[in-house]
N, C-alpha and C positions, 0 to 999 in steps of 0.2 A: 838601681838595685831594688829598689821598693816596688817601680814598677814588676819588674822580675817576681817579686814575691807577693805581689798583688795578685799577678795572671797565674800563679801557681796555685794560691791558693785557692783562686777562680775554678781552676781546673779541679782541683781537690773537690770543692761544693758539687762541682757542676756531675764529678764521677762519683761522688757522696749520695747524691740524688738519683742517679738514673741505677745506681744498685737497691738503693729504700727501692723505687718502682719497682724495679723488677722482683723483687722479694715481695711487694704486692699485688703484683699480678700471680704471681707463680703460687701466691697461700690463697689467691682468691680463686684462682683454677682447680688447686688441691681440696678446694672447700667442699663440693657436693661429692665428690670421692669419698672423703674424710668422712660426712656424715651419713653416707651411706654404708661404710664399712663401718662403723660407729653403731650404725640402728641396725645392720646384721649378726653383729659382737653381741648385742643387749640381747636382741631376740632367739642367740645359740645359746644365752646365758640363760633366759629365762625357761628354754625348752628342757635344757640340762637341769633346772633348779626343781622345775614341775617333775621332771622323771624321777628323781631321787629322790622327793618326800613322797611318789606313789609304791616307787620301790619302797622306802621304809615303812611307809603304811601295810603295806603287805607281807613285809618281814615280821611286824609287830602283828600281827592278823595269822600267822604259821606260827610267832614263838608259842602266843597262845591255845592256839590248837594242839601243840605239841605238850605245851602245861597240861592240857585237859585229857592227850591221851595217856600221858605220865601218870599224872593221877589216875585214872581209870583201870590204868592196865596194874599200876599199885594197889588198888584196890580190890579190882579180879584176884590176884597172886594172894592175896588175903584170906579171900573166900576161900579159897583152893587149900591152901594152906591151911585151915580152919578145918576144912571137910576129909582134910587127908593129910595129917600130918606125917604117919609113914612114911608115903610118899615119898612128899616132899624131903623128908628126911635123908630118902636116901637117892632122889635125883640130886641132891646138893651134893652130898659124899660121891658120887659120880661125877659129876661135874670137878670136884674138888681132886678128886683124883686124876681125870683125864689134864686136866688144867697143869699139876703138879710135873705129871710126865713129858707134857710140849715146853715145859719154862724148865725142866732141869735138861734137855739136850744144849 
């Protein structure tokens, strides 16, 4: 009986072992895959990371411009307003009125 459970559990090591191997062959075959699809992940990562701070660089580079034409064109409207308030007077009351009649249909 011991014998018996001797040669069994001989068999147990012996199938214990040749699955460890092959589980090391097969992560050591996986391996130059793994790090090659590894260093192409890093470097889609890095390309994506570079475009987004040049995109935000640039978004932050238009808000600005759009501040300075905001201002400017606030500023124009001033003069204007200053030089002709008539005018202005009654393009607003135009405007006010056209505006009143498209928002009450």
């Amino acid at each position: 009986m011991n014998q018996m459970k001797d040669n069994a559990r001989e068999t147990v090591d012996q199938v214990k072992s040749a699955a460890h191997d092959t589980i090391d062959k097969a992560a050591d075959a996986a391996r130059p895959t793994v790090e090659k699809l590894s260093g192409t992940a890093h470097m889609a990562v890095d390309k994506m990371s570079t475009a987004a701070s040049q995109a935000a660089t640039k978004m932050s580079e238009k808000a600005s411009q759009m501040k300075d034409l905001q201002d400017q064109v606030i500023a124009d409207t001033r003069v204007r307003v200053r030089e002709k308030p008539m005018t202005a007077l009654a393009i607003a009351a135009g405007a006010g009125y056209i505006l009143s009649r498209i928002l009450r249909r």
